[in-house]
C-alpha positions in Angstrom: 11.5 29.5 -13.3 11.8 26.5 -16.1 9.4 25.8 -18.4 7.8 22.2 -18.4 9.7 21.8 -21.8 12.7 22.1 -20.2 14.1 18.4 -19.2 17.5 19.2 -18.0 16.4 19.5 -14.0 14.2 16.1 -15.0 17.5 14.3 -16.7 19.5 15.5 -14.2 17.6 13.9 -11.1 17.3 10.7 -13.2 21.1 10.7 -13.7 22.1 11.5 -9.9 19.3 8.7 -8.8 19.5 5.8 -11.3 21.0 2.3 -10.3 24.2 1.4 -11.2 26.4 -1.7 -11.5 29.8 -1.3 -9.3 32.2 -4.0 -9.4 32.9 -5.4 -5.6 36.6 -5.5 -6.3 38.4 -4.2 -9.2 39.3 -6.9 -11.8 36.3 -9.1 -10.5 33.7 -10.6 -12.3 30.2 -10.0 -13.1 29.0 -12.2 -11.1 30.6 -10.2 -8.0 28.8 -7.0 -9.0 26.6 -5.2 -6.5 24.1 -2.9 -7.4 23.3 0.5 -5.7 21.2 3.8 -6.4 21.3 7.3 -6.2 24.6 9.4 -5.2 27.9 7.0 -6.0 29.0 6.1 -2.5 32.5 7.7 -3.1 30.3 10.8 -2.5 28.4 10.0 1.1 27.7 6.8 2.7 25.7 3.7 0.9 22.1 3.6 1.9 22.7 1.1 4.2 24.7 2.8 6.4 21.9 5.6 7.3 22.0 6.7 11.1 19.4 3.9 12.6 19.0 6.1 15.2 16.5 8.5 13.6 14.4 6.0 11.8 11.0 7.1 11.4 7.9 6.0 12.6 5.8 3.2 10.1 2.6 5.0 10.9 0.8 8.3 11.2 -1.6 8.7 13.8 -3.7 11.0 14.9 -4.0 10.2 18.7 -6.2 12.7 20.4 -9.2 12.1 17.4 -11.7 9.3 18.2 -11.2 6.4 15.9 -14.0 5.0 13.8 -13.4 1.3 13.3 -14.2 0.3 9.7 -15.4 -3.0 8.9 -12.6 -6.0 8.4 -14.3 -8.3 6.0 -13.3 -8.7 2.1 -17.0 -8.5 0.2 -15.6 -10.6 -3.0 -17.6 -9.0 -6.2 -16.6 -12.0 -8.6 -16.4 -8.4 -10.7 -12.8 -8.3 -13.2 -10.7 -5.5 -12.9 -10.8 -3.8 -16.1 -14.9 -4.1 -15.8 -14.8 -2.4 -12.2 -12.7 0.2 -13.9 -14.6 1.0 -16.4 -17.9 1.3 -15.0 -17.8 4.8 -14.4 -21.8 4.7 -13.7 -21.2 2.1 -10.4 -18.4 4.1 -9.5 -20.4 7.1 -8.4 -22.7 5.2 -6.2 -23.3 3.0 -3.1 -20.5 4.7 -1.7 -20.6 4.0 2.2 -18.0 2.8 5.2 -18.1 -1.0 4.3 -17.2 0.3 0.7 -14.8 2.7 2.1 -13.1 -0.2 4.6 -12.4 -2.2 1.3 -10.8 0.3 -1.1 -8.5 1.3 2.4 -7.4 -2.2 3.2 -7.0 -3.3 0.1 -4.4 -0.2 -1.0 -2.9 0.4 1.9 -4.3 -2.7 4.8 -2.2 -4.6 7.3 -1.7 -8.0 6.2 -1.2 -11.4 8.5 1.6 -11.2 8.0 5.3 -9.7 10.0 8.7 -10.1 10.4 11.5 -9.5 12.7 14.4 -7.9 11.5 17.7 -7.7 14.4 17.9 -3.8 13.4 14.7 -2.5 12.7 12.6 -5.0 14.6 8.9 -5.8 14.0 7.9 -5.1 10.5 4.4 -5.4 9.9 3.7 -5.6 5.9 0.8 -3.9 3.8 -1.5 -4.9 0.9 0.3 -2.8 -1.3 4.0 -2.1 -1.5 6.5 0.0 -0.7 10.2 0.4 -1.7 12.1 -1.1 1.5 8.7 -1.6 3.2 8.6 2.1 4.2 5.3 2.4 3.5 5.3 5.9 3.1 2.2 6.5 1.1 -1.4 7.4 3.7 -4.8 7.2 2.9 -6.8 10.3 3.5 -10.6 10.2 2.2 -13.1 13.4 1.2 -16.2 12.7 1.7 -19.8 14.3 1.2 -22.7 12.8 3.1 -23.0 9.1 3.0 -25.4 6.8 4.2 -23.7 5.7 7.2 -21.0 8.8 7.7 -21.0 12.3 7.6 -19.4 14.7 5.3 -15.7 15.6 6.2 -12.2 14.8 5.7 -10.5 11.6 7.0 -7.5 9.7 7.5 -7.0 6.0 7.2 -4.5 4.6 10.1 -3.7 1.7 8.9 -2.7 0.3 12.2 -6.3 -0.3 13.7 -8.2 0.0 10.4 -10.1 3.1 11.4 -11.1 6.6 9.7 -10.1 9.5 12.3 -12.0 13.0 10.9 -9.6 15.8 10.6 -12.3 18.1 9.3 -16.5 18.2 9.4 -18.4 19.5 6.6 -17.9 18.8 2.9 -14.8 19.9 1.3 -14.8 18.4 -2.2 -15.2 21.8 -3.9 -11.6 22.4 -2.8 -10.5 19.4 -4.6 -12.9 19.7 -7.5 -10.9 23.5 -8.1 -7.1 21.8 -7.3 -7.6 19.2 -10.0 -9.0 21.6 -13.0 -13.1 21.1 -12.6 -12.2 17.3 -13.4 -16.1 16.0 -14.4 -15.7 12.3 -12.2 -14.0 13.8 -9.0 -16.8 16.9 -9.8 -19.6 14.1 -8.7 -18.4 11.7 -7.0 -19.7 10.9 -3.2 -16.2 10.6 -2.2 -12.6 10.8 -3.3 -9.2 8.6 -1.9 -5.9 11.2 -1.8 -2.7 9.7 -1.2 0.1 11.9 0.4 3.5 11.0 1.0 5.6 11.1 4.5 8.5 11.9 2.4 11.1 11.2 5.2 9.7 7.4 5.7 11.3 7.0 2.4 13.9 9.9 2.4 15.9 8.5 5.7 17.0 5.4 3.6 16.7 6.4 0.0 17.5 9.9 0.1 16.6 12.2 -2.9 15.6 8.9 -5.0 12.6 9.0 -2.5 11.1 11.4 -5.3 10.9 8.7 -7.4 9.6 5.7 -4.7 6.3 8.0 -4.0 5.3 8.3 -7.5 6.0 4.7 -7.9 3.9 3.5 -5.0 1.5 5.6 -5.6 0.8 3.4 -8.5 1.1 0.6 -7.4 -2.8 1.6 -5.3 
């Protein structure tokens, strides 16, 4: 097994999944270049020639769990950014589904907005983006007892807007020991984790999807 000082797996992947400028015809110009990533298409196809007959799905659901439907209204704080992040005091309270609704919509909503494309038909876009609009990142939220919902571990479908509990009881001691006793996530009322449906990303992008996780992720 490596050790984390060792970069050559790291520089490696970077080198195999980088972009890079290929002219469209020898002896052409610059401004005839085309631009593609990952493994040189003398290798295997161009990403644009993935089999569209195994596309995946946009969405997760859970179909056969009850859906509770979150609230659809913005509440507009007038609060900046860098203020919200940094009050670490607010952040640990008045936790409840209306706050819940707008932390979900707002990182990974459905906006009013869709498009039509002859191959892959309706696309329906999100608050946040996503390389391609794959939208591969979900929403899944640990929660102890709040106010208005009980402790438990959800999942945010994005298609209606709606928490779906995948577990009951309260499981943020399991996170609290995965991320190193971390003191915030140690007492707060509830915690967002974002997970990846790697092959959303992988069918087109292949092993640069590595990269378009981490990258989306922070983009929430």
């Amino acid at each position: 097994m490596s050790s984390n000082s060792d970069t050559e797996a790291a520089l490696r992947f970077h080198a195999a999944t980088k972009y890079r400028v290929l002219p469209h015809e020898a002896g052409s110009g610059d401004e005839d270049a085309w631009y593609v990533m990952g493994t040189p298409p003398e290798v295997e196809p161009p990403i644009w020639e993935e089999d569209w007959s195994i596309m995946p799905r946009p969405y997760k659901e859970y179909s056969e769990l009850a859906p509770l439907y979150l609230p659809a209204e913005i509440q507009h704080t007038g609060m900046p950014a860098l203020e919200a992040l940094a009050d670490q005091a607010g952040a640990s309270t008045g936790v409840d589904t209306a706050a819940i609704a707008q932390l979900a919509r707002l990182s990974n909503g459905l906006l009013n907005r869709s498009q039509t494309y002859r191959r892959r038909g309706l696309v329906e876009f999100r608050t946040a983006g996503g390389t391609g609009a794959r939208y591969q990142l979900e929403l899944y939220f640990v929660c102890g007892p709040l106010p208005d919902l009980e402790a438990g571990v959800y999942h945010y479908a994005t298609r209606d807007h709606a928490l779906r509990q995948l577990r009951a009881s309260d499981f943020r001691g399991h996170l609290v020991s995965a991320c190193g006793d971390e003191p915030s996530l140690r007492h707060a009322p509830a915690a967002v984790i974002v997970t990846s449906t790697f092959w959303r990303n992988a069918w087109r992008y292949r092993a640069r999807a590595y990269r378009h996780t981490y990258w989306d992720a922070a983009r929430r």
